[in-house]
N, C-alpha and C positions, 0 to 999 in steps of 0.2 A: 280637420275636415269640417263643413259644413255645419253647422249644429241642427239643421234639421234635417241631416240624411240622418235616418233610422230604423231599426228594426221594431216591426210591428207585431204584435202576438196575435192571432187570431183563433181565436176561441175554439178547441176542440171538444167535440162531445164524442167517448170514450164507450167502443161498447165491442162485443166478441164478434160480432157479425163484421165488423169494422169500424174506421173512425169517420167524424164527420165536422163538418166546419162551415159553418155557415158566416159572411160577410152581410150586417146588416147594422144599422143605426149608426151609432158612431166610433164603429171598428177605424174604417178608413178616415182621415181628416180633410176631406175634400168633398163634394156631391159627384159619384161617378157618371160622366157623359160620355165613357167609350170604353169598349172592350175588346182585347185583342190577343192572342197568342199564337206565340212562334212554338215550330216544331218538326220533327223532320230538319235539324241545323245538323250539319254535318260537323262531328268532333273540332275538327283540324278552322272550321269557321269563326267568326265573329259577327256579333249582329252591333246595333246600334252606329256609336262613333258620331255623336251629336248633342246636344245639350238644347235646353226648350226656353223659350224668355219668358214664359207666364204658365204653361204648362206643369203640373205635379204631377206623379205616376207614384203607383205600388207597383213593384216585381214580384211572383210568387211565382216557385216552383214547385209545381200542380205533382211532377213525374221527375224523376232523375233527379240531375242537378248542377250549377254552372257558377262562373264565376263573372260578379258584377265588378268594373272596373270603374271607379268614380275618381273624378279630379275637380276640383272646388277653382283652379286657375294658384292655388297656393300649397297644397298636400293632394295624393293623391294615393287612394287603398282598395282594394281587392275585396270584396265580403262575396263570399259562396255560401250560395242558396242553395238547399237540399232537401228543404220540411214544408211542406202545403201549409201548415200553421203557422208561417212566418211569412210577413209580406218586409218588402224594401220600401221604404218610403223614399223617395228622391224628388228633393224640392227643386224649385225652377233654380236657372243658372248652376247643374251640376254639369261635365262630359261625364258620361255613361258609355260604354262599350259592354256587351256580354260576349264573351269568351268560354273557353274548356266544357263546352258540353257533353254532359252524358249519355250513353242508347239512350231513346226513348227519353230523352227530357221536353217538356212541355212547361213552357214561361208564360206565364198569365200577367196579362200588364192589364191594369185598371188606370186609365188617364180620368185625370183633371176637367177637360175639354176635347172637344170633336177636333179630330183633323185640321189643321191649317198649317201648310208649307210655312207662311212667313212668319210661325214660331219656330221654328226648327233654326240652330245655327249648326251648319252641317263640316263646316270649317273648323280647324283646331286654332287658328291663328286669328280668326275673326272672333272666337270665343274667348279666345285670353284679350282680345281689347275691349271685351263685353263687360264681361268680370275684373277689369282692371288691373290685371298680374304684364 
């Protein structure tokens, strides 16, 4: 896979009252310019099914928990997210789908960059002649 899809630690500070995790300096490897989270996904759904040309994203699952589907155009592997302290890194030119979600799972994406349709390749077929597989 990819060498820079990865798992990201994000710093938890540990206390009875509960945990806490704050995303600041240089937790993320990007400047984040958007924020967004799905929820309310029904079990049996899939979100994504798209891969970005210049776009990066973190995945964090805030609540619950699901499984990210990544394909590089040459491997492709499953990593399930289920701890607030761990983000997904997924660098530009990955397909990403999320699948298998949980009650009550809330996926927190932290992008790269603002909105732009003509990053998006939303095609599986246009994406492998992107990636050159």
């Amino acid at each position: 896979m990819n060498k820079d899809v990865k798992l990201i630690d994000i710093p938890k500070i540990s206390d009875p009252r509960g945990n806490l995790s704050v995303i600041e300096k240089d937790i993320i490897p990007f400047k984040i310019n958007r924020v967004y989270y799905l929820y309310d996904v029904p079990s049996d759904a899939y979100r994504g099914g798209h891969a970005h040309k210049q776009q990066m994203e973190v995945l964090i699952a805030v609540s619950g928990s699901f499984d990210v589907v990544l394909d590089d155009g040459s491997e492709k592997i499953t990593i399930m997210l289920n701890k607030p302290n761990k983000g997904l890194l997924i660098p530009t030119g990955v397909w990403r789908e999320i699948e298998n979600f949980s009650s009550g799972a809330v996926c927190l994406v932290l992008a790269s960059d603002v909105f732009d349709e003509s990053d998006y390749i939303r095609d599986f077929e246009a994406f492998k002649l992107f990636v050159g597989s």
